[in-house]
N, C-alpha and C positions, 0 to 999 in steps of 0.2 A: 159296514161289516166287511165288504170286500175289501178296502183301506187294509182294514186289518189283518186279513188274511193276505193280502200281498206282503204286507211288514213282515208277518211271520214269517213266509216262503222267503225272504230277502236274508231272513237272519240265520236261516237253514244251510242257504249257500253261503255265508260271510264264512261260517264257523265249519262249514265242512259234512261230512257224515261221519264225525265219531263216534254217534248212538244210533243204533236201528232200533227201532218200536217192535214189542214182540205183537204177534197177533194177526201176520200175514205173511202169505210164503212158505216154503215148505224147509225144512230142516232134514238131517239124515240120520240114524241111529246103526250103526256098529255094535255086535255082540259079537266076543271072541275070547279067545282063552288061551292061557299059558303064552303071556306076551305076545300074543296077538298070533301066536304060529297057527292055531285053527280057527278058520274063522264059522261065526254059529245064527247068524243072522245080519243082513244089511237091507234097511228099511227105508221109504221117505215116509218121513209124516210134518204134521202140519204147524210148522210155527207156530207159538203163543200157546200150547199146550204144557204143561210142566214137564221136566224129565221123565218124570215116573209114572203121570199118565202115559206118555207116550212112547215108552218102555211097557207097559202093562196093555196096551192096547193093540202091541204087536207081538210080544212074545209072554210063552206062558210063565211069569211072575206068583212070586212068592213074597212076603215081606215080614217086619216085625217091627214092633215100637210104634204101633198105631200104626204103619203104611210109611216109614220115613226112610226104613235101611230096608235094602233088599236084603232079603238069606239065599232064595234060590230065583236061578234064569233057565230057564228051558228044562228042567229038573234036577240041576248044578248046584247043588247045592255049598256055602258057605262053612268051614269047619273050623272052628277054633285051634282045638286039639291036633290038627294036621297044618295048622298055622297057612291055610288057603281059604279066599272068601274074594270077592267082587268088586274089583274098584274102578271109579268110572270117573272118565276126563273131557271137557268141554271143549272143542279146537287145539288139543292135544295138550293142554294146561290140568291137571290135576284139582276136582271138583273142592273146591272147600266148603260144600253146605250141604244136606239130604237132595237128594234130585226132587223133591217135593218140593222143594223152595228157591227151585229155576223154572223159571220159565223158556224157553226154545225163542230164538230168534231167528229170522230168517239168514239163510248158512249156515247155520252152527254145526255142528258133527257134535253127535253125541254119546259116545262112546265105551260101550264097559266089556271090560277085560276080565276074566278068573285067574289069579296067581297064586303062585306061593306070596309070602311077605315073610317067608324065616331069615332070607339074607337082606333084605332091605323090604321097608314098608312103605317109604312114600318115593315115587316116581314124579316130583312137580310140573316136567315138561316133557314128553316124546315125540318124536318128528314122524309119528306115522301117522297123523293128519293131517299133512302139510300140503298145500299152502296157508295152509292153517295152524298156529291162529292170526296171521298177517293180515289176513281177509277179514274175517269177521270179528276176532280178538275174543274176550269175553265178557261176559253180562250184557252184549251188545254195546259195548265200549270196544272201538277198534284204534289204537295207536298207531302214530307215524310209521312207517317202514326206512330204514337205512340198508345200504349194502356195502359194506367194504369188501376189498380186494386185496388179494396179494401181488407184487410186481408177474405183469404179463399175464392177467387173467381178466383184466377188462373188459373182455368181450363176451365170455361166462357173466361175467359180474351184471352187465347191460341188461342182460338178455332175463337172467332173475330178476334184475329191479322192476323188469318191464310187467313179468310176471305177480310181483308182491306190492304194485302202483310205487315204489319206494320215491322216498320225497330227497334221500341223500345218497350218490353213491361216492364213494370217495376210495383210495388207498388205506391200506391198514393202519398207516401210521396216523390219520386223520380221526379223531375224537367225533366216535357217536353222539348226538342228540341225546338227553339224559330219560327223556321220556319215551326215547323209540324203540322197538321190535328191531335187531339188527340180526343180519344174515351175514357171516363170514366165508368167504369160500377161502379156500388155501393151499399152498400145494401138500402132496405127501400121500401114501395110499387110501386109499376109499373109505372115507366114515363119514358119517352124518349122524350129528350128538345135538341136543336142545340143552338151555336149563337155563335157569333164573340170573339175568344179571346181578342181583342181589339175591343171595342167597338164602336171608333171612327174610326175604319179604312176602306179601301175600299174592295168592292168586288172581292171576293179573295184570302183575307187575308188570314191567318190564322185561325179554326175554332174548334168548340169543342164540342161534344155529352156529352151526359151522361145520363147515363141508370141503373136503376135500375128495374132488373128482370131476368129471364135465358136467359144469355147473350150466351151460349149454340144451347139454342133452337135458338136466333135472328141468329145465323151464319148459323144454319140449313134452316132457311127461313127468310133470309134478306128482303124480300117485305112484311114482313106481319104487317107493319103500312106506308102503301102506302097509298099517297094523305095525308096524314094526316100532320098538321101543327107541333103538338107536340103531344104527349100522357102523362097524360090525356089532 
């Protein structure tokens, strides 16, 4: 029996930690509203619980369709008619399932926001979970990290990979990894934008940052555009 459990533990390190087990560790919950400008609850709770328990066991919850969509958070309610309602994102990746049918893994940020959706309705990626989702990805599936760089910003560039464990840092011109999470820094005024390397793809996917500013200082203080959708 021990045989066997050492073989397992052997095959855990071969292959890496691209899956963490939900069911231990603690997770963190985010409620906020109108892109993230008020924030209306930040919680930890406890890995391996579903979304939506763990959203109902912190904050006062409302739901409909049997317990699967929220209508109202904290007494916020949801409106059709005013084309605002509730949507929530896993390490900063836009949920594609009811929070009833996630389960929390250890790191995860688990996130809901109240917005309008009259000028856009779906948001796939935001950087105001980040270092997230490089760290823990989603469904507890976490992908390579890459960093490239624009000439003369290698030492920004370093200093994020070091931050996101990145497996490649390279010059712009050098071709991402097709399966990896790539972080672009670059020159030019200050923004920080996410979104889907494939545009058509699902939740999950593959995904892409890119930042121009000291990329330095963001490694020093990774939370410092939290909540935030994108910057500017």
């Amino acid at each position: 029996m021990k045989h066997g459990v050492l073989v397992a533990c052997a095959l855990v390190l071969l292959t890496g930690c691209g899956h963490e087990r939900a069911g231990s560790g603690r997770a963190s919950l985010w409620v906020t509203r109108d892109r993230g400008a008020t924030v209306l609850l930040v919680r930890t709770v406890p890995a391996g619980l579903t979304a939506m328990d763990a959203l109902d066991r912190e904050a006062d919850l409302s739901t409909r369709y049997g317990g699967r969509f929220v209508q109202s958070i904290q007494g916020i309610e949801g409106d059709i008619s005013q084309r605002r309602d509730w949507f929530w994102f896993l390490n900063g990746i836009e949920a594609d399932r009811s929070a009833a049918d996630y389960r929390l893994h250890p790191g995860d940020v688990e996130w809901w926001d109240f917005r309008s959706w009259r000028g856009q309705m779906r948001e796939p990626v935001v950087v105001g979970a980040f270092p997230e989702p490089f760290l823990h990805g989603f469904d507890g599936k976490t992908r390579p990290a890459a960093v490239r760089f624009a000439p003369g910003l290698a030492r920004g560039a370093r200093a994020i990979a070091r931050l996101l464990h990145a497996t490649s840092v390279a010059p712009l011109t050098a071709p991402a990894p097709s399966d990896a999470n790539v972080f672009y820094t670059v020159r030019g005024t200050q923004r920080f934008a996410a979104s889907q390397r494939d545009a058509s793809s699902d939740a999950g996917s593959p995904v892409q940052f890119t930042f121009a500013g000291d990329a330095a200082a963001l490694a020093r203080r990774p939370d410092r555009f939290r909540y935030r959708y994108r910057v500017p």
